[in-house]
MIKE-463259 format. One line per 3 residues: number of its first residue (from 1); their letters; for each residue x, y, z of C-alpha. Coordinates in Angstrom, 1 decimal. Example, Ala and Ser with C-alpha at 12.3 -4.5 7.8 and 13.67 -1.06 7.14 Angstrom:
BEGIN
1) as) 12.3/-4.5/7.8; 13.7/-1.1/7.1;
This chain:
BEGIN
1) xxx) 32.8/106.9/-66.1; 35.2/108.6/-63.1; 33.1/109.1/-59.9;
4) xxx) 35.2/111.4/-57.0; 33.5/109.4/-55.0; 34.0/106.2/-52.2;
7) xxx) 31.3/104.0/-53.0; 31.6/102.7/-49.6; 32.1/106.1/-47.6;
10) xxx) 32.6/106.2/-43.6; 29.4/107.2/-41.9; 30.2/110.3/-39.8;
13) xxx) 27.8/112.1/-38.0; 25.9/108.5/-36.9; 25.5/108.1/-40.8;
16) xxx) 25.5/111.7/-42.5; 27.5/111.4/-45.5; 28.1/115.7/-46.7;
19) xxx) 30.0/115.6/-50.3; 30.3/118.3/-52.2; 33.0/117.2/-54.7;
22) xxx) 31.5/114.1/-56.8; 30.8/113.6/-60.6; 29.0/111.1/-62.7;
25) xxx) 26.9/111.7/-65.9; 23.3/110.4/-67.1; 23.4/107.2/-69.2;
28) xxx) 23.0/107.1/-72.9; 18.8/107.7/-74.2; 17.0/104.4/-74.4;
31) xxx) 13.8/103.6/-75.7; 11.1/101.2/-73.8; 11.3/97.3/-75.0;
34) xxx) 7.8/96.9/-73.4; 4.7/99.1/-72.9; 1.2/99.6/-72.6;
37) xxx) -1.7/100.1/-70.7; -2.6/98.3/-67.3; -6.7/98.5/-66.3;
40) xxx) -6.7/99.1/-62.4; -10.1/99.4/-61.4; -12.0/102.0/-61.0;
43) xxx) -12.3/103.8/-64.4; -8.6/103.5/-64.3; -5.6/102.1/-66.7;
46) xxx) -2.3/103.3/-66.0; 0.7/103.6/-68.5; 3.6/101.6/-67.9;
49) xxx) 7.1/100.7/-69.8; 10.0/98.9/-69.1; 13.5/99.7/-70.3;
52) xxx) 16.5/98.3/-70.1; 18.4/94.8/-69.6; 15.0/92.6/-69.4;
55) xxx) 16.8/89.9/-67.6; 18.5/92.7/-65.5; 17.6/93.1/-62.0;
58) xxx) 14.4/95.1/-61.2; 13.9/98.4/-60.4; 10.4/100.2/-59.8;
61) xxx) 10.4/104.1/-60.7; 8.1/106.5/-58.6; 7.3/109.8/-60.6;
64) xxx) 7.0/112.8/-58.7; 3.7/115.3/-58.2; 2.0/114.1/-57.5;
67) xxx) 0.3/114.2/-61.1; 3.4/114.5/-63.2; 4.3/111.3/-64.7;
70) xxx) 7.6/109.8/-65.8; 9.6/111.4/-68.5; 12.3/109.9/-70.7;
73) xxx) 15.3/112.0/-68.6; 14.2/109.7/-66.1; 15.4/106.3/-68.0;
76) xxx) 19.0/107.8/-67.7; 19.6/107.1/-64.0; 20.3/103.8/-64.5;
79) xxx) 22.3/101.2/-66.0; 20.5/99.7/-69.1; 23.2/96.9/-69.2;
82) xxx) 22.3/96.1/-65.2; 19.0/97.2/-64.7; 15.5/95.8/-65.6;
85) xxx) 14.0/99.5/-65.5; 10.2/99.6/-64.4; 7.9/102.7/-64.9;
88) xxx) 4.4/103.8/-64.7; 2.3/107.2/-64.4; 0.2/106.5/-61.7;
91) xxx) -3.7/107.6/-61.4; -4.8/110.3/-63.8; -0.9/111.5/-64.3;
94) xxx) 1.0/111.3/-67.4; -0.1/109.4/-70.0; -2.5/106.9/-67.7;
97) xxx) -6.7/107.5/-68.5; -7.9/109.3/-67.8; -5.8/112.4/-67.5;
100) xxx) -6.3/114.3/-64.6; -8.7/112.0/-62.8; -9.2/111.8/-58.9;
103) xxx) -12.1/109.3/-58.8; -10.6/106.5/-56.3; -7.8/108.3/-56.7;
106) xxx) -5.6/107.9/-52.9; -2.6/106.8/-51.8; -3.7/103.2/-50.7;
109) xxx) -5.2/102.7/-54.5; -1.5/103.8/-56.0; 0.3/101.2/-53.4;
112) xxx) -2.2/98.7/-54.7; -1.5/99.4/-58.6; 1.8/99.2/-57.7;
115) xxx) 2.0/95.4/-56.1; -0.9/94.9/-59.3; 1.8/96.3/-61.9;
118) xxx) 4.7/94.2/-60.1; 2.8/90.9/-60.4; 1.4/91.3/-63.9;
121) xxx) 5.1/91.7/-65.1; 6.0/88.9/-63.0; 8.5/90.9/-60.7;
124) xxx) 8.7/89.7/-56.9; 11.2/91.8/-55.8; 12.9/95.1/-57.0;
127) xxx) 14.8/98.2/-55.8; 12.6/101.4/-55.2; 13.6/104.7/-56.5;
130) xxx) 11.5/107.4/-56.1; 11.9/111.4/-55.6; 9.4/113.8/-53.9;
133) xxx) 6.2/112.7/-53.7; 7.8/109.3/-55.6; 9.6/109.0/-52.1;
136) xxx) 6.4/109.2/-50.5; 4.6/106.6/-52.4; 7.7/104.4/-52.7;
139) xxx) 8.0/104.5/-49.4; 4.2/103.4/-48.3; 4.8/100.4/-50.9;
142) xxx) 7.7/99.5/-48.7; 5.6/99.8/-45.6; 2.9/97.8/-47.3;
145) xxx) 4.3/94.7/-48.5; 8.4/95.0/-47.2; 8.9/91.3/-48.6;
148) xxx) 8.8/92.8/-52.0; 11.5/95.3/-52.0; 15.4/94.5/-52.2;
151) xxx) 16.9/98.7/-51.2; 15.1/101.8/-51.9; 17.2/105.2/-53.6;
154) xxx) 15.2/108.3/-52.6; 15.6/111.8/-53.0; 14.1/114.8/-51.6;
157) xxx) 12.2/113.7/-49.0; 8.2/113.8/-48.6; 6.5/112.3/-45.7;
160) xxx) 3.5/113.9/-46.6; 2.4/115.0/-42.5; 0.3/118.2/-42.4;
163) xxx) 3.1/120.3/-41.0; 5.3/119.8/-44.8; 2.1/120.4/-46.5;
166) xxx) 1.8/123.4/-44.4; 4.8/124.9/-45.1; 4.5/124.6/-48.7;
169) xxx) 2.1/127.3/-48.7; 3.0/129.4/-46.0; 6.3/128.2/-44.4;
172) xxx) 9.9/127.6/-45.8; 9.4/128.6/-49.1; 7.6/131.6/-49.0;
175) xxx) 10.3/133.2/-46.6; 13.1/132.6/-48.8; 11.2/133.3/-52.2;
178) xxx) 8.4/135.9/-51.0; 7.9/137.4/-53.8; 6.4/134.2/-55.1;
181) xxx) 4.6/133.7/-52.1; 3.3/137.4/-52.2; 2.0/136.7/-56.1;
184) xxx) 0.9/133.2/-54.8; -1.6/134.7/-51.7; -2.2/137.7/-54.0;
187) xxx) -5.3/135.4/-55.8; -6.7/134.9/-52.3; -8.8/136.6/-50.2;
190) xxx) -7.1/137.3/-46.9; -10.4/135.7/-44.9; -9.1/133.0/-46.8;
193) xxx) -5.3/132.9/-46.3; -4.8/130.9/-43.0; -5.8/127.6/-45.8;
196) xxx) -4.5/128.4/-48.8; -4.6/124.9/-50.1; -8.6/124.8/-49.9;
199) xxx) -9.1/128.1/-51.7; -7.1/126.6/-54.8; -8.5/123.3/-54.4;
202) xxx) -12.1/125.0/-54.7; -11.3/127.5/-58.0; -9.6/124.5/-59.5;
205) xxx) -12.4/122.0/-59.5; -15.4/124.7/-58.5; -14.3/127.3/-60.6;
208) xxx) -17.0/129.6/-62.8; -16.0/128.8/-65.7; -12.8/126.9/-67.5;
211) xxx) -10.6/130.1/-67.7; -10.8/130.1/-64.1; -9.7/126.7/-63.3;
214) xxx) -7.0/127.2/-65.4; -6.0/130.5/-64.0; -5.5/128.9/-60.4;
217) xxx) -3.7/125.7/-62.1; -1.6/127.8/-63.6; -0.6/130.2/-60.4;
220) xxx) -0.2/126.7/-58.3; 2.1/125.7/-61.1; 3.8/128.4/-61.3;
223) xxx) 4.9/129.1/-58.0; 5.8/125.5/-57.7; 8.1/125.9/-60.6;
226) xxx) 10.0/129.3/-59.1; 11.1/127.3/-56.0; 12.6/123.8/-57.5;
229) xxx) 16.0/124.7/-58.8; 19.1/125.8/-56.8; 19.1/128.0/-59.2;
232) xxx) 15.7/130.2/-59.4; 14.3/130.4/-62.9; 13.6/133.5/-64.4;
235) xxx) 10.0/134.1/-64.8; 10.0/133.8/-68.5; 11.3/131.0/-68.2;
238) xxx) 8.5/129.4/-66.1; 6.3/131.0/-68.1; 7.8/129.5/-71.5;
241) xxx) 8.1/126.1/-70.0; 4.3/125.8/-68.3; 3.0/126.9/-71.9;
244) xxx) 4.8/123.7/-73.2; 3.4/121.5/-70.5; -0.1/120.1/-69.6;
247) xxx) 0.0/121.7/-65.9; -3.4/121.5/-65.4; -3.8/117.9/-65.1;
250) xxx) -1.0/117.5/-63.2; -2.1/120.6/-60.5; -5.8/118.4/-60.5;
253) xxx) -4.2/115.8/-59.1; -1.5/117.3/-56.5; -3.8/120.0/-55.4;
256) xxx) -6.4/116.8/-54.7; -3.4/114.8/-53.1; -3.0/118.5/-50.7;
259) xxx) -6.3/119.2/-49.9; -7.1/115.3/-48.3; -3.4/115.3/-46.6;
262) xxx) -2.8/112.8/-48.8; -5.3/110.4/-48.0; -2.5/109.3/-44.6;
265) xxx) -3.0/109.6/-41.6; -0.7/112.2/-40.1; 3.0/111.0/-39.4;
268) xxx) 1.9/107.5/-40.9; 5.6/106.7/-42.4; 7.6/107.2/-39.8;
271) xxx) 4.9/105.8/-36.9; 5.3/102.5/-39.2; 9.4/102.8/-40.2;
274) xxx) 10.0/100.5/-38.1; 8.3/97.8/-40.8; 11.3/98.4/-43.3;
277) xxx) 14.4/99.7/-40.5; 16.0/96.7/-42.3; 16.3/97.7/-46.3;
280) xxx) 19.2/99.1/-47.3; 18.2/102.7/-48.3; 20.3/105.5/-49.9;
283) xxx) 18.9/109.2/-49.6; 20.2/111.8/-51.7; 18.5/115.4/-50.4;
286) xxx) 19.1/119.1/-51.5; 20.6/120.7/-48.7; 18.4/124.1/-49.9;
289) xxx) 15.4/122.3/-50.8; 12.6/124.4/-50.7; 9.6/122.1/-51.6;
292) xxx) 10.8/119.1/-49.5; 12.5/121.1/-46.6; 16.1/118.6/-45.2;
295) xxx) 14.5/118.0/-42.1; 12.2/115.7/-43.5; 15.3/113.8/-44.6;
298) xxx) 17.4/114.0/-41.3; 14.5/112.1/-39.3; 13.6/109.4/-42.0;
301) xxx) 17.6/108.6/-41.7; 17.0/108.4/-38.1; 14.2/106.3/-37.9;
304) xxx) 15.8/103.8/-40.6; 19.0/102.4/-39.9; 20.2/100.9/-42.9;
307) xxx) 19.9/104.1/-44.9; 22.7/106.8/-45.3; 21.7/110.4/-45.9;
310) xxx) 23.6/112.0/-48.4; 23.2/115.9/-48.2; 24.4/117.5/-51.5;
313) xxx) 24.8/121.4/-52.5; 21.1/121.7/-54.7; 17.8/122.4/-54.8;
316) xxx) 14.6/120.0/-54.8; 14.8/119.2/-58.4; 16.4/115.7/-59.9;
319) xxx) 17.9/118.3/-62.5; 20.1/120.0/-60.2; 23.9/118.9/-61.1;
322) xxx) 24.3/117.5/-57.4; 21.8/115.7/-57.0; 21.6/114.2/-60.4;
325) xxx) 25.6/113.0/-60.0; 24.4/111.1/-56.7; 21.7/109.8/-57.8;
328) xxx) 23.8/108.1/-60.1; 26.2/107.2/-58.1; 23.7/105.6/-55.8;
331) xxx) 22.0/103.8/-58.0; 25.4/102.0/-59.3; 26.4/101.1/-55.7;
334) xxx) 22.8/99.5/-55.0; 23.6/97.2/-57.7; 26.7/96.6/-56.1;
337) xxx) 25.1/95.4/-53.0; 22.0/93.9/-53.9; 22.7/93.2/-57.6;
């Protein structure tokens, strides 16, 4: 593999590392070695599977959502020959049981599966990657037990404070892709339109009848979908792929995950940074990210100072060329450091 790329780049800017030219390409498909189901608590069990070198050193993956689960693109960031590759679908996402459950469902009870899954595989210590929400939750692990984790890789930014959840609805992205926006609001009553995020919380799980709840998942869905790519999808597109996918459980759980503010008190990550201001941590973020808007990104860099903040030409999602060739890249020179 060529990388245009210094692993070890100078840190301009107090740390701001802007590449545009880079290249690197997904590994080869693998298949799990080990999987199953892990019983939390709770009416819980949560799916896990570990790919991968088994003697290889450890790395936990945090999905994205929250509610959407792991998918098998997502073994291809890393090494198999260096990395012992951990996943799971947390709460009522993916393929844990029950699907789209939000009984005992918060961000303290995911932090706790995850120390739960790390000691019943018999892992101590392991690099975090996560993305989006999986930046969120990687990062409260790291907050919550920091003797556990060797460097975190994170992209697209989430601290999950009421101002980013906020501007999902109403902010950012709706002034740079109104016409989503506009067919967003256009399901709620303007009485109702100052919170946006309770009104689809209530037709989701209050709803009439089941062709309502889906209805609302669907629109949620959908204008999450419009907004993810540097490249906008065309709405048959969207429309094609959301009739392939089981959005409704995972809208359940990120619409329950909305509504509470996450279960965090606001500003919680970066009131308690300074808890992991010594981890190495890489973060690769979409300069014209519209879920996870860059400033998120600028002030985590500044409140950690072993982390670089790599700001690459894409979107929000993993699939954009950019940020998928960082990623990479990234994840090869954590081994190189920590490895």
């Amino acid at each position: 593999m060529l990388y245009w790329h210094r692993l070890n780049p100078v840190r301009p800017n107090g740390g701001l590392v802007v590449e545009r030219k880079c290249a690197g390409n997904l590994f080869p498909k693998i298949e799990p070695y080990n999987s199953g189901f892990l019983n939390v608590g709770d009416g819980h069990k949560i799916y896990f599977e570990e790919c991968g070198k088994p003697e290889g050193f450890p790395v936990i993956f945090f999905h994205g959502g929250p509610g959407v689960g792991c998918t098998k693109t997502d073994r291809r960031f890393f090494n198999p020959k260096k990395w012992r590759i951990a996943f799971f679908d947390q709460r009522g996402s993916g393929r844990s049981l029950p699907g789209g459950y939000v009984h005992a469902n918060t961000a303290r009870k995911l932090v706790g599966d995850t120390k739960t899954l790390m000691d019943s595989l018999g892992i101590e210590k392991a690099v975090f990657f996560g993305g989006s929400w999986g930046s969120t939750l990687a990062l409260l692990c790291a907050i919550e037990y920091p003797e556990r984790v060797s460097g975190m890789i994170l992209r697209g930014i989430f601290l999950a404070t009421d101002e980013e959840i906020g501007e999902y609805s109403a902010g950012c992205a709706g002034k740079h892709y109104p016409e989503s926006r506009k067919r967003f609001l256009s399901h709620v009553p303007k009485y109702r339109q100052n919170d946006v995020v309770s009104y689809y919380y209530e037709r989701i799980f209050k709803g009439k009848n089941s062709g309502e709840k889906r209805h609302f998942a669907y629109e949620w869905a959908r204008y999450e979908e419009a907004m993810l790519c540097l490249k906008p999808k065309q709405n048959g597109l969207i429309d094609k792929e959301l009739g392939e996918y089981p959005f409704e459980q995972w809208v359940r759980i990120e619409v329950h995950y909305m509504k509470h503010g996450c279960f965090l008190p606001n500003g919680y990550i970066l009131e308690n940074s300074h808890r992991i201001a010594h981890i190495p941590t890489s973060i690769v973020q979409g300069r014209y990210d519209m879920c996870c808007p860059p400033i998120s990104a600028f002030c985590l860099h500044n409140a950690l100072k072993q982390s670089e903040l790599n700001m690459v030409f894409a979107g929000h999602s993993s699939t954009d060329p950019e940020i998928r060739k960082k990623l990479v890249l990234k994840t090869e020179a954590m081994h190189e450091k920590i490895g």
